[in-house]
Residue, then its C-alpha position, 0 to 999 in steps of 0.5 A: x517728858x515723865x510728866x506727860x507720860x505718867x499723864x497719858x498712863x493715868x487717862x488711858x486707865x481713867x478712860x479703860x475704868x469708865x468705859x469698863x464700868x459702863x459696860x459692866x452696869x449694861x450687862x448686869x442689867x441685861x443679866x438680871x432679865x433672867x433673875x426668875x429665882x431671885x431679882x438679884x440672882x441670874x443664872x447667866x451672868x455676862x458681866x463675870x466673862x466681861x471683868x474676867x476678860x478685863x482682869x487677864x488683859x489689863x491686869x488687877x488695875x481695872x478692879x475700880x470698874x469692877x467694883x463700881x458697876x457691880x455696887x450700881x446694878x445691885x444698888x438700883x435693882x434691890x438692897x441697901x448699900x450695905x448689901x451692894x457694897x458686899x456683892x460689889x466686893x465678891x464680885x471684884x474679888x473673883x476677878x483677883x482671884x481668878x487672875x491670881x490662880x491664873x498667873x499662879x498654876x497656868x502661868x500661860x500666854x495662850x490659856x487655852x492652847x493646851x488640855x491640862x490648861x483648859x482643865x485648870x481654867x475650868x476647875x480654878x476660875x469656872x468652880x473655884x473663883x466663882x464661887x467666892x463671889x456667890x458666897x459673898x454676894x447670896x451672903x451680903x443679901x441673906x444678912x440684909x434680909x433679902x434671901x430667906x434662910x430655906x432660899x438661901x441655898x438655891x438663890x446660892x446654886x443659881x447665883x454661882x452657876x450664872x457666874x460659872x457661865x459667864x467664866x465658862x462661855x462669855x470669857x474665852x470667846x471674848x479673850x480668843x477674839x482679841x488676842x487673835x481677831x484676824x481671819x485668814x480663810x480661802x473662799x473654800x473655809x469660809x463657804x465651809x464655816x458658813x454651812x457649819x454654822x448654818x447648821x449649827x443655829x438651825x439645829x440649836x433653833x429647832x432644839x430649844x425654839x420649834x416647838x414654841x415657834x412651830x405649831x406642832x405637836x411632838x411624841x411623849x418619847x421625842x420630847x423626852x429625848x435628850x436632844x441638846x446633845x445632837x448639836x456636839x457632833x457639829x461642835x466636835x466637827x468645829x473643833x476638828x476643822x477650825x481653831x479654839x476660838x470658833x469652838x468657843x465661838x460655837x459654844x457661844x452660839x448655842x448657849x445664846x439661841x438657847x438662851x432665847x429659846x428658854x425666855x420663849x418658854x421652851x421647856x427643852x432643859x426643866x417643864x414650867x421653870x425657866x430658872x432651873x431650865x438656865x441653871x440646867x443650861x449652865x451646866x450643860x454648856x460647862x460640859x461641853x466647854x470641858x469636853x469641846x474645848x479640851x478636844x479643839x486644845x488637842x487638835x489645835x496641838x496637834x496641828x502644830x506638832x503636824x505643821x512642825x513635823x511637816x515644816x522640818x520634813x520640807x527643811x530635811x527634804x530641801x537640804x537633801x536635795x541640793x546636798x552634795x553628798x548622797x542621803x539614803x534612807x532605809x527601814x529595818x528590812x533594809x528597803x530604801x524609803x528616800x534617797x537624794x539626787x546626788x546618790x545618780x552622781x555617785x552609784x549611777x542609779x536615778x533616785x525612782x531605780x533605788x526607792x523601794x529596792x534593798x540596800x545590798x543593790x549598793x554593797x559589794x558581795x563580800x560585805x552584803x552578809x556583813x550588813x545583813x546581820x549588822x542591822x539584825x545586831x542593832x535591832x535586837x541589842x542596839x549596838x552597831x558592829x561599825x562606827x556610826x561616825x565618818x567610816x570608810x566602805x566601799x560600794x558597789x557602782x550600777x556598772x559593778x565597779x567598787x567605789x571608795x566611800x565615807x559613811x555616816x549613819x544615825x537613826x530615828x525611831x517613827x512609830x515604833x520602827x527604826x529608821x537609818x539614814x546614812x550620809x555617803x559622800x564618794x571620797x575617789x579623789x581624795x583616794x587618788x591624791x592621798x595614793x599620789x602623796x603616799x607614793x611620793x613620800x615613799x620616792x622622797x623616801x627611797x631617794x633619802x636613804x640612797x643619799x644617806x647610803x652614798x653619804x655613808x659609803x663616801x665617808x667611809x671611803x674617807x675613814x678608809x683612806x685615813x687608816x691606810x694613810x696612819x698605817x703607813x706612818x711612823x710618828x706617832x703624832x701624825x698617825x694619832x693625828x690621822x687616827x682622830x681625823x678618821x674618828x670624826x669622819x666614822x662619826x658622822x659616817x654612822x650617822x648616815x648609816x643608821x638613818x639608812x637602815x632605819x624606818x626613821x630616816x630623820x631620828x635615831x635612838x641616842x643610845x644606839x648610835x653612842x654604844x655604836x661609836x663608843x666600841x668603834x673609837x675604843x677599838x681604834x685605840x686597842x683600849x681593851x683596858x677600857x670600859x665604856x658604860x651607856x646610860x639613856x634611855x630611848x630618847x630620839x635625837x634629830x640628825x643635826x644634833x645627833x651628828x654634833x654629839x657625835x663629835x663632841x663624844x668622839x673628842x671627849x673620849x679620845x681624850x680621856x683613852x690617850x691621856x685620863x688612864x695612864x698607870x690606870x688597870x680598868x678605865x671606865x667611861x660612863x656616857x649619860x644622857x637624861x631628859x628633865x622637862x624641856x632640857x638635856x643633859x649629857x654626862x661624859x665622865x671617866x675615872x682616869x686621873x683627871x686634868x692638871x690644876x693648870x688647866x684652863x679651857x679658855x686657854x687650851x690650844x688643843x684643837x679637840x677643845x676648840x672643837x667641843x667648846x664650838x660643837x656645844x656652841x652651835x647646839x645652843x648648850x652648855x658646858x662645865x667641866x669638872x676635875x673631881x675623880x677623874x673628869x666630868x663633862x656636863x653639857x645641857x642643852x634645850x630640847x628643839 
């Protein structure tokens, strides 16, 4: 299957060769019709547009068909093989060169489509490397005695500008045709081409072929006038109305009717020499391929930016009109230049009531100053005085109710005025839910704190009974009993109390509740000896682990009160809570006399163990007690 491949691959290029050469040999016979100075010599060289338009399709592969039919129509015209082989090599020299300059400064697809690439085609490939082939080739000839030394440089001018014309004029208009040889016109395009080029030939006829058709006799001065030049206007108009390739095409035309014309005799470019009448034309129709081909490259441009510009205003225009927000646009004074349909749905007002009006029709009273001297600020110091992204405003409806908005504005700059347009969405329902839901958060809210209150109040009626009933007791052990009991619901009780006074009705400040406590407890005891130091910082703590702490706290220090500070003067109790990345810790510590050797926690029987060993259980934390000075209760426990 690769064998059959590479096969196809090498009889197209056989085929491409043969054809090309054949065709180049035609042309250069043709051309050589017009060799006046020198047989070898023309002042207008098809073959140069023709290897040109070969070398840019196909590549620097086709050079064989270059150099093979430039060898035989040297060879069976004048000089010795030798001087054949020479012009053969500058000719296929300047269609490498010029694809190489090609490739290498306009590295483009479309080589015409833009003025500083139709610059460096003219300058590279018109001047540049044609001229390598004129040099070599006049030099070949010089060498080979077929140009005398006084005719070296006028055989050398006419040679480079015949090719200058074949780069310049047959070129682009064979590339163009090829690379776009479509034509989508409507009647009224082509009834219009064809007048355009009616008048085209007619005017470049009568140039360069009436007088010698036309038996009349012209004015001294209207034979001296520069008439060549009345046909750019009809090529300028060309270029306005049509693409780079009927300008070229155009171009074309004109330079092969005066071509006709100067075989015929006319002396329209030079009187009584027919080769500098050509070399003259040369350089005439290499201006105004600069000139006309430039100015199509700038229309056709243009166009494009139009056709963009237009493409992107109907996108902008379609999504604006089906949007279901309201799309406003205003100059600097505010006018409004568009405006969608839906701006009836949210301000009442038809888009033909609001085009043309000032802005403020749609601002309430109050802010219209505002807006005013907010668009100046921009304008003079291009800061807003609001947000440009989502904002809220309100707007003023057709029946003067304000309405909640959410607006988003940006800006373009059009021809050196600055245009706004903001995006205005009606956010009313979005208003009523987010009322809805604050006003249902505030009665969840109030409802809480009036459970929190009864809570506390209920408990409190607990802790009160509790009291009356220990005040009434004689043993001591049931009266620590009762003592302990309403501790624990005290606890608890603050708890629901603080969330009551708080804004924060699930959190409280961990350092508050303990010191809170602490005095409670210590003064249930009448522990006046005893002092109770708080070390935390303003950590929050949920009401669950709160409410846990709380108890283990109460156990801990009512154990210490009754049993760490017997023969102790000044108790201290230091309570600690420190947060170290995901973990707390809490620290109960006093320096009373600490427990006995003995002690077990697993063993103890006590119910204020069995209380904190379960209490730090349930937040899943840890406990380690230490006997040192006194006793220390460490318990961690993971942040939630």
């Amino acid at each position: 299957m690769l064998d059959q491949e590479k096969l196809k691959s090498r009889v197209f290029r056989f085929t491409v060769i043969s054809v090309l050469t054949v065709i180049y040999f035609i042309a250069g016979k043709l051309s050589l019709n017009f060799a006046f100075l020198h047989q070898s010599a023309s002042p207008f060289w098809l073959p140069t547009g023709i290897s040109l338009t070969a070398f840019i399709i196909w590549g620097y592969r086709i050079w064989p068909a270059v150099f093979i039919g430039a060898f035989f129509v040297n060879i069976t015209t004048a000089g010795t093989i030798a001087t054949s082989l020479g012009i053969a090599l500058g000719n296929t020299l300047e269609g490498v060169i010029a694809l190489y300059l090609i490739n290498r400064f306009i590295a483009d697809k479309n080589i015409f489509e833009k003025p500083l690439n139709i610059f460096k085609y003219f300058l590279l490939v018109g001047l540049l490397s044609t001229m390598v082939s004129a040099i070599i080739g006049v030099t070949s000839l010089h060498f080979g005695g077929f140009v005398k030394p006084g005719n070296f440089f006028p055989v050398l001018t006419t040679w480079w500008l015949g090719d200058f014309g074949g780069a310049l004029i047959i070129a682009p208009v064979f590339l163009l045709w090829i690379t776009n040889h479509k034509i989508e016109w409507k009647r009224k395009k082509i009834i219009e081409a064809f007048v355009i080029l009616l008048l085209l030939v007619a005017t470049s006829s009568l140039i360069f072929m009436g007088p010698a058709f036309i038996d009349i006799k012209l004015p001294s001065i209207i034979e001296r006038y520069p008439f060549p030049f009345t046909t750019f206007p009809l090529i300028i108009l060309i270029a306005f109305r049509f693409s780079l390739r009927e300008t070229a095409t155009a171009i074309f035309i004109f330079t092969l009717i005066a071509l006709i014309g100067i075989i015929n005799g006319s002396e329209r470019l030079a009187h009584n020499d027919p080769n500098l009448s050509l070399v003259n034309l040369q350089i005439f129709t290499g201006i105004i391929f600069l000139v006309k081909m430039s100015v199509s490259s700038a229309i056709v441009k243009q166009r494009k930016l139009e056709e963009i510009s237009r493409k992107s205003e109907e996108r902008y225009r379609m999504l604006a009109e089906t949007a279901p927000d309201a799309i406003i646009t205003i100059n600097e004074e505010s006018k409004i230049l568009f405006c969608n349909p839906s701006v009836e749905k949210i301000f009442g007002y038809s888009p033909d009531e609001l085009n043309g009006k000032n802005l403020t029709i749609l601002i309430p009273n109050h802010l219209k100053n505002l807006h005013k001297t907010g668009i100046n600020r921009y304008i003079k110091t291009g800061k807003p005085n609001i947000p440009w992204s989502p904002y809220e405003l309100p707007g003023l409806h057709k029946n003067g109710n304000e309405i909640p908005l959410e607006i988003s504005f940006s800006k373009f700059n059009k021809n050196g005025i600055i245009i706004f347009t903001g995006t205005i969405r009606d956010i009313t329902d979005r208003k009523n839910a987010q009322n809805q839901m604050e006003n249902s958060l505030k009665e969840k809210e109030v409802l809480l704190r009036e459970i929190h209150h009864r809570v506390k109040n209920n408990l409190q009626i607990i802790s009160s009974l509790l009291s009356l009933q220990a005040g009434r007791l004689s043993e001591n052990n049931f009266r620590e009993f009762f003592i302990k009991s309403q501790n624990r619901v005290k606890s608890i009780a603050i708890v629901h109390e603080m969330l009551y006074k708080n804004d924060n009705i699930s959190k409280i400040i961990f350092k508050n509740y303990i010191d809170e406590l602490s005095g409670y407890i210590a003064e249930s005891y009448n522990a006046e000896n005893i002092k109770i130091n708080i070390i935390a910082e303003n950590i929050f703590l949920d009401t669950d682990i709160i409410i846990n702490l709380g108890l283990i706290i109460t156990e801990i220090i009512s154990n210490s009160v009754k049993h760490a500070f017997n023969g102790v003067k000044e108790g201290i109790i230091t309570i600690e809570l420190i947060k170290k990345n995901d973990f707390y810790s809490l620290n109960v510590r006093d320096n009373g006399k600490g427990l006995p050797d003995s002690f077990d926690v697993n063993k103890t029987g006590t119910l204020g163990m069995y209380l904190i060993s379960s209490l730090v259980t349930q937040i899943d934390g840890n406990l380690e007690i230490k006997n040192n000075i006194g006793t220390e209760y460490l318990i961690t426990f993971k942040v939630q």
